[in-house]
GUSEDO-614080 format. One record per residue (C-alpha): residue in one letter; x, y, z; residue number from 1. Coordinates in steps of 0.02 Angstrom, whole numbers, plus 32768, in hexadecimal, padded with zeros to 4 digits. Example, Ala and Ser with C-alpha at 12.3 -4.5 7.8 and 13.67 -1.06 7.14 Angstrom:
<rs>
   res      u      v      w     n
     A   8267   7F1F   8186     1
     S   82AC   7FCB   8165     2
</rs>
This chain:
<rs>
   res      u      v      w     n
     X   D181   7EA4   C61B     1
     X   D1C0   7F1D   C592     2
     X   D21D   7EE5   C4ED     3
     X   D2B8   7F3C   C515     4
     X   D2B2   7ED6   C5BE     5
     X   D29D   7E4E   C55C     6
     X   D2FE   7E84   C4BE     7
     X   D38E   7DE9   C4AE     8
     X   D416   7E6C   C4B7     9
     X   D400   7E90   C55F    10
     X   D3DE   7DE5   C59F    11
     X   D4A7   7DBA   C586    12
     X   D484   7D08   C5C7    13
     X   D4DF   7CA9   C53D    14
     X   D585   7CDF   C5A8    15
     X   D532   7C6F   C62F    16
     X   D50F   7BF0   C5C3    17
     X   D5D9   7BE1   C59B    18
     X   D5F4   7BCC   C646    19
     X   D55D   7B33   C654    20
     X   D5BD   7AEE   C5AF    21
     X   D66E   7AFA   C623    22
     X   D637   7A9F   C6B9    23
     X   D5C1   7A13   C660    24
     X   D66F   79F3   C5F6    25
     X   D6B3   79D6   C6A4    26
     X   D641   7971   C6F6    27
     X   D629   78F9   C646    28
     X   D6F3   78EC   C636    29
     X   D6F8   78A3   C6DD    30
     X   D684   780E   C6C2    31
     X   D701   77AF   C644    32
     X   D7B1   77C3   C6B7    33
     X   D736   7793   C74B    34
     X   D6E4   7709   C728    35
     X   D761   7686   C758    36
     X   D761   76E2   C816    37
     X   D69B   76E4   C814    38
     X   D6AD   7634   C7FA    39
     X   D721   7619   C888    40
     X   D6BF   7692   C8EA    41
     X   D60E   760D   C8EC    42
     X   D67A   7576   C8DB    43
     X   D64C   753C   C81D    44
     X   D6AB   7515   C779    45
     X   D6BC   759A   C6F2    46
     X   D632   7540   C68D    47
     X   D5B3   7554   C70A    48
     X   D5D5   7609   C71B    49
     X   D598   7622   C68B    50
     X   D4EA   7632   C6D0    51
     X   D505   76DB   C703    52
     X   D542   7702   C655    53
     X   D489   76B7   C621    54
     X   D42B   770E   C6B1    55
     X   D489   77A6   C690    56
     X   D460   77A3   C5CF    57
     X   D3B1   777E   C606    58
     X   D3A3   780F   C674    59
     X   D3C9   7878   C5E8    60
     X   D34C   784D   C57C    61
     X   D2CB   786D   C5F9    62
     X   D30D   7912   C62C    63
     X   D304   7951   C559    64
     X   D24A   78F8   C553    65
     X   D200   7933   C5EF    66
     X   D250   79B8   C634    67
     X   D2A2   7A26   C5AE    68
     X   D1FA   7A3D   C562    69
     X   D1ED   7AD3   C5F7    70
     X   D251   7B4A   C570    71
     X   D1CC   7B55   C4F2    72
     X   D15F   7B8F   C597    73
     X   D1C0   7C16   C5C3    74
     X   D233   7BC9   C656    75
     X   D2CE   7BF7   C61A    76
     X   D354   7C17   C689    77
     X   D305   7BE1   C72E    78
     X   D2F9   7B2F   C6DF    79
     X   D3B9   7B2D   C6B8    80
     X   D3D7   7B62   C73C    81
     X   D36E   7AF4   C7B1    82
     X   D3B6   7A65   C74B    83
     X   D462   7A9C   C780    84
     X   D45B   7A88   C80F    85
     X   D407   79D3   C819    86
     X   D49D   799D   C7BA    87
     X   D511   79F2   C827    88
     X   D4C3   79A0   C8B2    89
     X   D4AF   78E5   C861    90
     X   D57C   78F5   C845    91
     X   D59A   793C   C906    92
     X   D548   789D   C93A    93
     X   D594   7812   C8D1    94
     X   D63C   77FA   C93F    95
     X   D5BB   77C0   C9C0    96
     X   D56D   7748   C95C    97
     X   D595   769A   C986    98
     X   D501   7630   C922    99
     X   D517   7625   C858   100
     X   D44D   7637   C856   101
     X   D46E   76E9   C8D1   102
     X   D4FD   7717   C846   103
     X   D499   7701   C7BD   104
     X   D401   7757   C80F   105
     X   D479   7804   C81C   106
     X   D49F   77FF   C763   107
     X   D40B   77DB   C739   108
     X   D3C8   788D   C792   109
     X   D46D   78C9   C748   110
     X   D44A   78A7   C690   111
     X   D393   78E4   C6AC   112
     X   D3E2   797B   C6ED   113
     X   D46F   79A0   C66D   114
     X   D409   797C   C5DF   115
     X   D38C   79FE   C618   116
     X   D40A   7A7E   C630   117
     X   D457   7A58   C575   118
     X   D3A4   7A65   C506   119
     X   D39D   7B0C   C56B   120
     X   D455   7B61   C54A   121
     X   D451   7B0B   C489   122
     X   D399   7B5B   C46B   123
     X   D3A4   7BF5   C4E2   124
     X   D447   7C3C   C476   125
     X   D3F6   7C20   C3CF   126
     X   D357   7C87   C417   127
     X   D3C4   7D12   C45B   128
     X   D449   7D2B   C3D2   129
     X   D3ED   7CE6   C334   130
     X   D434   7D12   C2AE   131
     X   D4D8   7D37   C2F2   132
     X   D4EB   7C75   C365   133
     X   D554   7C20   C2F9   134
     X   D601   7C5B   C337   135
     X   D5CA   7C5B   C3FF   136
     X   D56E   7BBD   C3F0   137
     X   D60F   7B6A   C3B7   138
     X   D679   7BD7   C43A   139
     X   D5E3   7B90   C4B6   140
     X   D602   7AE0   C484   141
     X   D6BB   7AFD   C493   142
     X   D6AA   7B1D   C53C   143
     X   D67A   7A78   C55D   144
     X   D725   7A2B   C51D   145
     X   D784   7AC0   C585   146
     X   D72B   7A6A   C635   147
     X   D738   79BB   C5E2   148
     X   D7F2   79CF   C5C2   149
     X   D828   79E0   C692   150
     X   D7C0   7949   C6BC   151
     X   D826   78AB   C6B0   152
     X   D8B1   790B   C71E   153
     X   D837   792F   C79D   154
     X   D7F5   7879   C79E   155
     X   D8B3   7847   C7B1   156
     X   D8E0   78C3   C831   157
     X   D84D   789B   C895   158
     X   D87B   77D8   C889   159
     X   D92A   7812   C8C0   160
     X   D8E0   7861   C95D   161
     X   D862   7802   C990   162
     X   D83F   7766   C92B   163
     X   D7B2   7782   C8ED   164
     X   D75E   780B   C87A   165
     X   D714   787B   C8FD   166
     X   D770   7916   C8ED   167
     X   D756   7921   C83B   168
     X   D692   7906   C844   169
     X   D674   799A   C8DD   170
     X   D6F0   79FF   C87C   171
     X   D683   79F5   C7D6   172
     X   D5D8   7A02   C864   173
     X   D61D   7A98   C89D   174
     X   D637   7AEC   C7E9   175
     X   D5A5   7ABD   C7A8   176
     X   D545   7B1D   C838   177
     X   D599   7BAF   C82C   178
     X   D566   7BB2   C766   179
     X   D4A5   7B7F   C7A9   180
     X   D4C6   7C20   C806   181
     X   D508   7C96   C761   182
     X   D485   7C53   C704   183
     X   D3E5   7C74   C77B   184
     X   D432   7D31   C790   185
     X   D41B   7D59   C6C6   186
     X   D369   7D6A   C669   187
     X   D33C   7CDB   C5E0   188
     X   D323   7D0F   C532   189
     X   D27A   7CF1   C4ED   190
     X   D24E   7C7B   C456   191
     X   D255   7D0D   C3B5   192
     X   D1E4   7C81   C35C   193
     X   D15D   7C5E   C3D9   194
     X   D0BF   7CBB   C382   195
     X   D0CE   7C36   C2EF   196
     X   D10B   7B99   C352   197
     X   D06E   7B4F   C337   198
     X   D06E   7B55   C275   199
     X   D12E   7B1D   C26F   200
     X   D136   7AA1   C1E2   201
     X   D1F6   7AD4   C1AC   202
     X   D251   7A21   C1BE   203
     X   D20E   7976   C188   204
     X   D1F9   78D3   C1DE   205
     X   D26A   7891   C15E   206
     X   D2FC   7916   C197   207
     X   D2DC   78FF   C253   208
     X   D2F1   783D   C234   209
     X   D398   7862   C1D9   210
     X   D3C5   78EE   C254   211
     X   D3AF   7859   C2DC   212
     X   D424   77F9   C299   213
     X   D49F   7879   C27E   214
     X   D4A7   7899   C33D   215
     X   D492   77E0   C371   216
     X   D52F   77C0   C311   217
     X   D58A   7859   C350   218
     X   D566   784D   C40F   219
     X   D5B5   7794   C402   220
     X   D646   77D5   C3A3   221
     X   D65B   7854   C42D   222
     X   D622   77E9   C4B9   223
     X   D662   7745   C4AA   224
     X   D71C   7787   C491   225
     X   D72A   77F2   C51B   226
     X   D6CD   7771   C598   227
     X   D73E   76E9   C562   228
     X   D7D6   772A   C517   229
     X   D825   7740   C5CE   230
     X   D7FA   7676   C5EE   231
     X   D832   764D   C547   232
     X   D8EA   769C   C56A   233
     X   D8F5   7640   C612   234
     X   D8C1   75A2   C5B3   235
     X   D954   75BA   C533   236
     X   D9DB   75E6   C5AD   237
     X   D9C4   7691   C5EC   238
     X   D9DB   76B5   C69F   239
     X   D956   7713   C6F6   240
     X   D9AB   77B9   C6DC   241
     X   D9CA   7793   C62F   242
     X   D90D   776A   C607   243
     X   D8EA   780D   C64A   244
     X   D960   7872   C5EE   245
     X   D910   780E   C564   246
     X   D871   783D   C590   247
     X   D891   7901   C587   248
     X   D8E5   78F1   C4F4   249
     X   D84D   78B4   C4A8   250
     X   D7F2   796D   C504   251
     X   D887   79E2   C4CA   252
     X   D85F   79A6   C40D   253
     X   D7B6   79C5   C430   254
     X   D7BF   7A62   C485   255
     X   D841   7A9E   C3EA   256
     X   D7AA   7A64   C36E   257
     X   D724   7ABA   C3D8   258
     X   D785   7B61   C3B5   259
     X   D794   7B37   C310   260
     X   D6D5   7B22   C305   261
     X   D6D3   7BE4   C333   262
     X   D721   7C11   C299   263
     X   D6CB   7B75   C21C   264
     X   D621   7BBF   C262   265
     X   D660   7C73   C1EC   266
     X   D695   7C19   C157   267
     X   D60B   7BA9   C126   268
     X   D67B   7B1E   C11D   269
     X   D5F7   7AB8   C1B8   270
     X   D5E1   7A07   C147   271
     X   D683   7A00   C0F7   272
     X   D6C6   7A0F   C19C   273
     X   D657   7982   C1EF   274
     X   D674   78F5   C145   275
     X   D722   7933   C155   276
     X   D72E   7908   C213   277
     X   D6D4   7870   C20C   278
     X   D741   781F   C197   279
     X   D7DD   785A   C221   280
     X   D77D   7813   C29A   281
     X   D78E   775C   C22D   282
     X   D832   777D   C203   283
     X   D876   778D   C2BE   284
     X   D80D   76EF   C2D9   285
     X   D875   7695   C24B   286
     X   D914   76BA   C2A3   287
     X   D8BE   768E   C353   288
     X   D87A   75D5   C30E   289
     X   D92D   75B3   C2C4   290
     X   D975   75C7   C361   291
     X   D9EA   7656   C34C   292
     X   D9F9   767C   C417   293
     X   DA93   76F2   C3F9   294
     X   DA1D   776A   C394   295
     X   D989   7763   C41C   296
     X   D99D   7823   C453   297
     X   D98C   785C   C3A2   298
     X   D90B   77FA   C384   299
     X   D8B1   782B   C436   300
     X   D8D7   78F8   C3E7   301
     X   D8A1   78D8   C335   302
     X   D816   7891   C354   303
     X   D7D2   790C   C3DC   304
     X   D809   79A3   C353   305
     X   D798   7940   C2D5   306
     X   D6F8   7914   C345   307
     X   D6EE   79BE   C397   308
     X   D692   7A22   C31F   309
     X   D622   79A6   C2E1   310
     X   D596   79C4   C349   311
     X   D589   7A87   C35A   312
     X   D58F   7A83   C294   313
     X   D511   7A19   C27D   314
     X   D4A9   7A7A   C2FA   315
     X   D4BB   7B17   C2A6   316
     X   D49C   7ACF   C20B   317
     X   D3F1   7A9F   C250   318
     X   D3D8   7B41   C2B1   319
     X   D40A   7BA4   C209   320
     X   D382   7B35   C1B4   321
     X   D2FB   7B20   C220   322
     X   D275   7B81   C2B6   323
     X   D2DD   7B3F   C346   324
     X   D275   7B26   C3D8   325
     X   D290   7AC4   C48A   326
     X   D22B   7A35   C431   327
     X   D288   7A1C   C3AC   328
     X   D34E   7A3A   C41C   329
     X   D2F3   79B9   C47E   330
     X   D2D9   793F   C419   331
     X   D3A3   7955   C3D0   332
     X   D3E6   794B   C460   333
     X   D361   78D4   C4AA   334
     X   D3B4   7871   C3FD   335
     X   D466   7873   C460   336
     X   D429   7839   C4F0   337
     X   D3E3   7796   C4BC   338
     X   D48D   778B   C45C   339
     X   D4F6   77A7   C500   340
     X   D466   7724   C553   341
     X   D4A0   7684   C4F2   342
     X   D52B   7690   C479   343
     X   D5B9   76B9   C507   344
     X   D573   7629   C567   345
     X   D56A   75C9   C4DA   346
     X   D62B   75F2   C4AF   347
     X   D661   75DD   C562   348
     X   D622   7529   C557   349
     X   D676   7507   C4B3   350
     X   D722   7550   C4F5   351
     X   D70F   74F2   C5A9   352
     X   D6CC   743B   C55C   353
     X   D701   7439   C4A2   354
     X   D7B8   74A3   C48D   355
     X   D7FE   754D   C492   356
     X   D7E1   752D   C3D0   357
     X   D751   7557   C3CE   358
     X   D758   760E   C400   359
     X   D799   7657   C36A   360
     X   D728   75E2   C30B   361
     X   D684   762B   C357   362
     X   D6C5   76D3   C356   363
     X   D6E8   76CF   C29F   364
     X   D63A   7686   C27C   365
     X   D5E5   7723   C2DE   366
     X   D663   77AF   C273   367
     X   D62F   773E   C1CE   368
     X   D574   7764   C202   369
     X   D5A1   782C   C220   370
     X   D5E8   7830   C174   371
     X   D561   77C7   C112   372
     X   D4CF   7834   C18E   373
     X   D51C   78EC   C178   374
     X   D524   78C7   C098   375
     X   D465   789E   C0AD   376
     X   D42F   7931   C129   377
     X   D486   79B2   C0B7   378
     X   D439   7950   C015   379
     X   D39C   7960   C06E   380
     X   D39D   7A0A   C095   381
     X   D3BD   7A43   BFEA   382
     X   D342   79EA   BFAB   383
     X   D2E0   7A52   BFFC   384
     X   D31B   7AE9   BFE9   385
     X   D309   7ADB   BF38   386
     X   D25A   7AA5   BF37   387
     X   D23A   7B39   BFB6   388
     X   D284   7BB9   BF47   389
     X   D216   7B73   BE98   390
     X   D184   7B6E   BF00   391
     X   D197   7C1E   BF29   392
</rs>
């Protein structure tokens, strides 16, 4: 295959990849506003749902350990796309699921599958654009609030209809095959780095551990508030409708700080922006502990606005800093999988057995961690900068 064939101006997939980012958004914003009618649906209580929450966590891991390992060997597209289209079939099948085990089985697959298809946009657009990601990653990571933001109102109008979630999950089925589709039409880029993979030694054990708890933190700050935050409205007096209006409020702030992302990626401005939206994060969580219902939608907004860019910063921080390869996206993203595994659980059971108290309380403890990780990544970093630049 020639280099101009190959060249990663004329692969153009990174468009494709916007559209994976728009219809995983989807699919993961209807989990939260559905959970309640998944519960109904195989005839348990809300705290023993949250095994699919586990199973689905689980599956994620897996699918950033085992599978997503096929970039660094040249699969490319074909595996993003292939994984497409197992998640668009786990999520066609769910309404017909009647057994919590069956339920969790599908997300399971699911998380497997979406993980898979996320360590392959995140490291695929680094390879193609390099130099010039920073902007489109964040615009590619916006898309994810722009699919995230409809969800709750298709959850509600399929409850409306029907009773049950089942329009919403073959509507987001049937968009995330077309995507699978898009995606398995364009060429992959190839790895620009691959001749010296082998003797990549750029990024030390110590910075991977503090890079892990970076995204730990930050997938449960994410997670846990848009899983819950629709049960924690109807448990302080929201209606249904209300809790879902809640619930997008909470995706139109994050959407607004995704685009904002686009233009933080330009100024260089990446870690002020994450300490400065962690300690939002805390603040809104003040206001949520000490009960102040009547300001709920601000909150929902403020604190979408502040999370949003957190993660694609970070990430290009990383990318800016290190050889990115599949192994290494893996093992980030593998990071927010074991996050979304056991700390939304873990939450759910606090807010179901212990008090809608505790919400804001865990929340604030996971934006406290961002804050305390991001100061010691950037510290770290430095650090070693410096020493690189006397060395040489």
């Amino acid at each position: 295959m020639s280099a101009v064939a190959e060249s990663p101006q004329n692969t153009r997939s990174h468009r494709a990849y916007f559209g994976v980012f728009l219809v995983v958004g989807l699919s993961f914003g209807l989990v939260g506003p559905s959970i309640s009618l998944l519960a109904d649906q195989v005839g348990v209580d809300l705290a023993s749902i949250g095994l699919v929450l586990v199973t689905y966590g689980f599956g994620y891991v897996i699918g950033t350990q085992i599978f997503a390992r096929g970039y660094d060997r040249g699969m490319g597209n074909r595996l993003i796309g292939s994984a497409l289209l197992i998640s668009a079939g786990c999520f066609a099948l769910v309404p017909f699921v009647s057994a919590r085990l069956v339920l969790a089985l599908m997300f399971l697959l699911f998380g497997a599958a979406v993980s898979t298809s996320d360590v392959g946009c995140n490291t695929l657009i680094v390879w193609e654009l390099r130099d010039r990601v920073g902007p489109r990653l964040a615009l590619m990571h916006t898309m994810f609030g722009v699919g995230a933001i409809v969800s709750p109102l298709i959850v509600r109008a399929s409850d409306a209809i029907r009773g049950d979630a089942a329009i919403a999950y073959w509507f987001s089925a049937s968009a995330i095959a077309t995507v699978a589709v898009i995606v398995l039409a364009h060429r992959a880029p190839v790895d620009p780095h691959l001749e010296k993979r082998e003797n990549e030694t750029d990024i030390s054990k110590k910075q991977i551990a503090l890079i892990v708890m970076f995204f730990l933190a930050y997938v449960a700050l994410e997670v846990v508030f848009v899983t819950w935050i629709y049960t924690y409205g109807v448990k302080t007096g929201l209606s249904k409708t209300e809790a879902a209006i809640l619930t997008s409020t909470y995706w139109i702030g994050f959407m607004l700080g995704r685009f904002a992302t686009v233009f933080l990626a330009r100024k260089s401005h990446g870690i002020l922006a994450i300490q400065i939206g962690a300690l939002l994060n805390i603040a809104t969580c003040v206001l949520l502990y000490l009960r102040f219902d009547s300001l709920l939608l601000p909150c929902a907004l403020i604190y979408g606005i502040a999370a949003a860019p957190q993660f694609p910063l970070m990430f290009g921080f990383i990318g800016n800093r290190t050889s990115l390869s599949g192994k290494m996206t893996a093992r980030i993203v593998g990071t927010a999988g074991i996050s979304s595994t056991t700390l939304p659980w873990l939450a759910g059971q606090f807010l179901e057995r212990v008090g809608v108290w505790t919400f804001p309380v865990f929340l604030a403890a996971t934006a406290a961690t961002v804050f305390i990780a991001t100061k010691l990544i950037t510290n770290s970093f430095g650090i070693s900068e410096h020493v690189s630049k006397r060395l040489s």
